[in-house]
N, C-alpha and C positions, 0 to 999 in steps of 0.2 A: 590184550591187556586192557582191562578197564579204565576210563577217567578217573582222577582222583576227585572228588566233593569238597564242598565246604562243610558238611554233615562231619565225614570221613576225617577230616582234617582236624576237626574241632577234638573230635573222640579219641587224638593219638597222645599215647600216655608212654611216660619213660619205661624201658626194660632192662636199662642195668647197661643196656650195648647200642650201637652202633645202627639204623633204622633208613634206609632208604627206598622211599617210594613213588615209581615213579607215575608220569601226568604222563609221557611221549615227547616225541621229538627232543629228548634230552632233557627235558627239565625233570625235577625229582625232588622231593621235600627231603632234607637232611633230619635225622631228630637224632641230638645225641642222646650219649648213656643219662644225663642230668635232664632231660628232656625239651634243652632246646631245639626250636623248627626254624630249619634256614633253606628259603630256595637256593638251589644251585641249578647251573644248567651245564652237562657235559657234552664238550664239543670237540672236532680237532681242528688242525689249522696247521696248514706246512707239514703233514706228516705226523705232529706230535696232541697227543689226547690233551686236553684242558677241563679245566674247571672254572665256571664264572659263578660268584657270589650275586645274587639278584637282590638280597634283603631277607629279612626276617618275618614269618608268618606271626601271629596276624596281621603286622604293621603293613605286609606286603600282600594284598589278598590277592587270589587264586587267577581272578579274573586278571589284573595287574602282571601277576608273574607269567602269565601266558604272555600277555602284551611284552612285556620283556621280553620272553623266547623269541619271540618273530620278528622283534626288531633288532636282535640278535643274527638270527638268520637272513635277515636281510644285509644286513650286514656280509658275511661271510658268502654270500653270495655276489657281493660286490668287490670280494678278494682282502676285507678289511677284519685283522681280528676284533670282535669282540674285547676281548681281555684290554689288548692294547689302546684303543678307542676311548674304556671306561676310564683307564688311567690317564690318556690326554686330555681329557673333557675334566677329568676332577683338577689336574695340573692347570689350567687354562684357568678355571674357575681360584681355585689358588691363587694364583700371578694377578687375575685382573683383583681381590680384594686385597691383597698385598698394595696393591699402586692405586689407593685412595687416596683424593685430598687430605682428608683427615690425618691419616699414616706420613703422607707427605711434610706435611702444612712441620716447620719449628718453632718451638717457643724461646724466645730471647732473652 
């Protein structure tokens, strides 16, 4: 199975359905029927098949979404899901802009 381009990528246009194609090692551009393009990366972990959202083409280019896959992989290689990880890291980032001065500070 071939690479996917940024050639390739640019030229992909809606078909009414469902469009999945893949780069390797899991990752695969999603295009829906309306013709949006969203990386996903399918993986498993504990037995059970997943799916990680990586961001949206072109916001997320190609080069970027691979960087994602492999630190994805390194990841699960370290016994750490992926999926779960993104969701701590966005939760941590939550919590800590939640407990600013600013947020804190009251007015009298």
């Amino acid at each position: 199975m071939s690479k996917l381009t940024d050639t390739f990528l640019r030229g992909l246009k809606a078909t009414g359905q469902i469009q999945k194609k893949s780069d390797g090692g899991g990752l695969y551009i999603h295009v829906s029927p309306t013709g949006g393009r969203l990386w996903r990366l399918a993986y498993s972990f504990d037995g059970k098949q997943k799916t990680l959202s990586l961001g949206a083409y072109p916001a997320v280019k190609l080069v970027e979404a691979r960087q994602k896959r492999d630190e994805a992989k390194e990841l699960l290689a370290k016994g750490i899901d992926p999926g779960a990880h993104k969701q701590a890291v966005k939760a941590a980032v939550r919590a800590e802009n939640e407990n600013t001065f600013e947020k804190k500070r009251t007015f009298f």
